[in-house]
C-alpha positions, 0 to 999 in steps of 0.5 A: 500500500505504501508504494501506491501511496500518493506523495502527500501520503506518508508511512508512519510505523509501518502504516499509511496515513493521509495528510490529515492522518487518517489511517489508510489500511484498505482500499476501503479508505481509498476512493478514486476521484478523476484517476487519483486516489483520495483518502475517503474520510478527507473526502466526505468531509470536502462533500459535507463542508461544499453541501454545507456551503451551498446550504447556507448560500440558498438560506441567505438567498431566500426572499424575506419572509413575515411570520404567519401569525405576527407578521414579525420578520423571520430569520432566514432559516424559519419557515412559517412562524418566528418563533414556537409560541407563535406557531401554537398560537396560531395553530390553537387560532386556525383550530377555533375557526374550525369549531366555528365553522362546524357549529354553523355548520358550513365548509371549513378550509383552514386559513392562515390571516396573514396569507389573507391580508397579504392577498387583500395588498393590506386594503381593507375590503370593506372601507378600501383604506390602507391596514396596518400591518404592525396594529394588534386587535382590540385597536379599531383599525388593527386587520381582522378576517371578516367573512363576505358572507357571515358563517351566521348566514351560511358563508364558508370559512373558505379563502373565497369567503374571507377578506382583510377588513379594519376592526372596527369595519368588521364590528360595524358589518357585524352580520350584513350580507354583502348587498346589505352592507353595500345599502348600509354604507350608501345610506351612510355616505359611502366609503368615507363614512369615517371622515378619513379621505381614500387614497 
């Protein structure tokens, strides 16, 4: 073995080791890359730091991404929630839809808001004025989901069902229908019925 050994290769105590001192006791410990002979250890660990290499560029290169739940921004290695709470929490919200849903009797899709409102460009449906993204209910005009036909009337907690409305857009629709809604804002003054000026 110690004659078929590379230059770089050395003989210590009758035995072959790499430059990095690994043991090359067999052909086992020998791979053969472009017609030269590698020592297999030194080898994988080139692999395992070049896909780790790659790992990280295609993190770093990832868009930037908000939180499901709070909208946060994430590090790049997070996926949907910045953190663990957020990702029970929303969880535990998607979960309170479904009993909703199920006691109206009506078909359930489960929705995450953020998704929702992400959609709806961060535009209330309802007044057409701008939502902030960084309000937390119970704030008037903190976003919520409100349902286009309410589950009381029969609506579907679907994504075509659903739109990003202010808070208090949606406490003031309470459960109006689509064209009752429209009748109650004309009769109101229209879309600026809060003294705001749309854009």
């Amino acid at each position: 073995m110690a004659t078929l050994a590379p230059s770089k290769w050395h003989v210590v105590d009758g035995q072959v080791e790499c430059q990095r001192g690994h043991l090359i006791a067999s052909d086992a410990d020998v791979v053969h890359v472009q017609n030269r002979r590698r020592c297999r250890k030194c080898h994988n660990d080139r692999n395992r730091r070049s896909a780790a290499n790659v790992h990280a560029a295609e993190v770093a290169a990832r868009p930037e991404r908000r939180c499901l739940r709070c909208a946060a921004r994430m590090a790049p290695n997070r996926t949907r929630f910045c953190s663990g709470d957020c990702s029970t929490a929303e969880h535990a919200r998607v979960q309170q839809d479904r009993e909703r849903a199920e006691a109206a009797g009506v078909a359930f899709e489960p929705l995450h808001r953020l998704e929702v409102y992400e959609r709806d460009e961060w535009t209330c449906r309802l007044c057409a004025l701008p939502v902030s993204w960084f309000l937390r209910w119970p704030h008037d005009w903190s976003p919520v989901l409100d349902h286009r036909v309410p589950l009381a009337l029969g609506g579907d907690h679907v994504a075509a069902n659903v739109q990003l409305a202010h808070a208090i857009c949606n406490a003031w629709k309470r459960d109006l229908g689509p064209a009752g809604f429209a009748r109650a804002l004309a009769e109101l003054g229209g879309a600026d019925v809060w003294g705001v000026a749309r854009a």
